[in-house]
C-alpha positions as CSV (number, residue, x, y, z in Angstrom):
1,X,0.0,0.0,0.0
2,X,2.8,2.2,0.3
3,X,2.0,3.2,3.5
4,X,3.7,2.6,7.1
5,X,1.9,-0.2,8.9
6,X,0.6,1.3,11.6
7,X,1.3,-1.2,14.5
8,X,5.0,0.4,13.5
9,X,4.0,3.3,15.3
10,X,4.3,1.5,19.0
11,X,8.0,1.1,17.7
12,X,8.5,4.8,17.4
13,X,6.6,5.6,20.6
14,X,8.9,3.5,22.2
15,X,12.1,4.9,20.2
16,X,10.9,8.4,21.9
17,X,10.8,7.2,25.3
18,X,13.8,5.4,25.6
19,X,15.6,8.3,23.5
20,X,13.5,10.7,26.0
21,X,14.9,8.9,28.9
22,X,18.4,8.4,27.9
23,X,18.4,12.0,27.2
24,X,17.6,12.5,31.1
25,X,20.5,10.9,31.6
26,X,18.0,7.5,32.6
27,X,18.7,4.1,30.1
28,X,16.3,1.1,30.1
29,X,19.3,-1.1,30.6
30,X,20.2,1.0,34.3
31,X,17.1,0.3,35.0
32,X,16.4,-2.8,34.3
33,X,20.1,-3.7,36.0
34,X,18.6,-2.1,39.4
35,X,15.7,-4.3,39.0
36,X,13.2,-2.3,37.8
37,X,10.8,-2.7,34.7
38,X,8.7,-0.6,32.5
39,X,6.1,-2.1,30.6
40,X,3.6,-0.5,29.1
41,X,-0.2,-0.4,30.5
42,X,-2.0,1.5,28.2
43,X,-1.2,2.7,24.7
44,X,-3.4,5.3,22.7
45,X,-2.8,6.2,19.0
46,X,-4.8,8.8,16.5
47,X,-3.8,8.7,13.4
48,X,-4.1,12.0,11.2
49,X,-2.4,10.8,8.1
50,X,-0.1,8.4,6.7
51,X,3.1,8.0,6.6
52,X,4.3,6.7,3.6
53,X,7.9,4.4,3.1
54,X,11.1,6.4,3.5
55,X,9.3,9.1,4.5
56,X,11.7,11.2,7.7
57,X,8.9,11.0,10.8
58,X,10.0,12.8,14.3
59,X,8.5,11.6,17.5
60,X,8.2,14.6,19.8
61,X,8.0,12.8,22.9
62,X,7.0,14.7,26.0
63,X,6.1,13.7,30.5
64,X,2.6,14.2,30.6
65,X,3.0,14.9,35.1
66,X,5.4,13.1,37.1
67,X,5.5,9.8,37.8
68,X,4.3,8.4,40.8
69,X,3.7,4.1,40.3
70,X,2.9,5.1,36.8
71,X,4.4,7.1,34.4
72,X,2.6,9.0,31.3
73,X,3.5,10.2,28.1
74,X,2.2,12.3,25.1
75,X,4.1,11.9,21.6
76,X,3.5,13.8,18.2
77,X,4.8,11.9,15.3
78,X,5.4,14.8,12.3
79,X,6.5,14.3,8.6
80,X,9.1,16.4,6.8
81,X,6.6,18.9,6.7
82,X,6.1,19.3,9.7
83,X,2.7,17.7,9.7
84,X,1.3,15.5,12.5
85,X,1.0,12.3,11.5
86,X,-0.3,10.9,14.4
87,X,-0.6,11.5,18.3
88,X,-0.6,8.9,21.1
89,X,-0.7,8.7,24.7
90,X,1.2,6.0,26.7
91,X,1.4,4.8,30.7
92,X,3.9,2.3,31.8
93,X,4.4,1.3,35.4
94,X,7.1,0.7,37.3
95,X,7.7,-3.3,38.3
96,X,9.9,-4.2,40.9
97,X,11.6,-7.6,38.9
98,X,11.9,-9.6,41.7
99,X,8.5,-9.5,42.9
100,X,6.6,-8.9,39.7
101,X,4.7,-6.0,41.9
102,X,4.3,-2.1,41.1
103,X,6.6,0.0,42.7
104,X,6.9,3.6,43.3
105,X,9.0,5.6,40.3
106,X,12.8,5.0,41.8
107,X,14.1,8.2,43.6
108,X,17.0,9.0,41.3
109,X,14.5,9.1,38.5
110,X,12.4,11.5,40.3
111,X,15.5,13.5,41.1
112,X,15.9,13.4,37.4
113,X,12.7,14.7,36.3
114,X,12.1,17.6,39.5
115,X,15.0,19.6,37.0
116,X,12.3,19.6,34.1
117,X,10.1,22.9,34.6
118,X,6.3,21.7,33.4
């Protein structure tokens, strides 16, 4: 169809979070190596248009209030254009690995994010 297949677009939601993260200074790998997990709990997509093969897409990816057991985000996905292709909402929780249980948002995370001025 020509088109990107839009379960790609979880892909690129997560691309912007763990690019949003690691630019906090914060990597999925640290985190995971302290025991702590992220999965995702909800996931929201509109699609305004379609993107189309070897199109350039940029995933603004932004907190949507600070974390607490859960953590939120809002993403625009634009073309070359600067068009919005789409916009989603995501929540993942924090898991403690061991357990398999939610746990509060780790303090150096939160230390993290109280620099980021809403």
């Amino acid at each position: 169809m020509g088109v990107v297949y839009h379960g790609n677009y979880a892909q690129f939601l997560e691309m912007g979070r763990v690019e949003w993260l690691r630019n906090l200074g914060v990597s999925y790998k640290s985190m995971e190596e302290t025991g702590v997990m992220l999965p995702v709990v909800s996931l929201q997509i509109f699609y305004k248009k379609s993107a189309t093969y070897d199109q350039v897409l940029e995933v603004k990816t932004t907190l949507a209030k600070m974390p607490s057991v859960r953590i939120a985000f809002d993403y625009e996905i634009t073309d070359e254009q600067g068009e919005i292709v789409a916009t989603a909402h995501t929540v993942l929780a924090f898991i403690n690995m061991k357990t398999g249980r939610p746990m509060k948002c780790p303090d150096y995370i939160l230390d993290t994010l109280e620099t980021i001025v809403f």
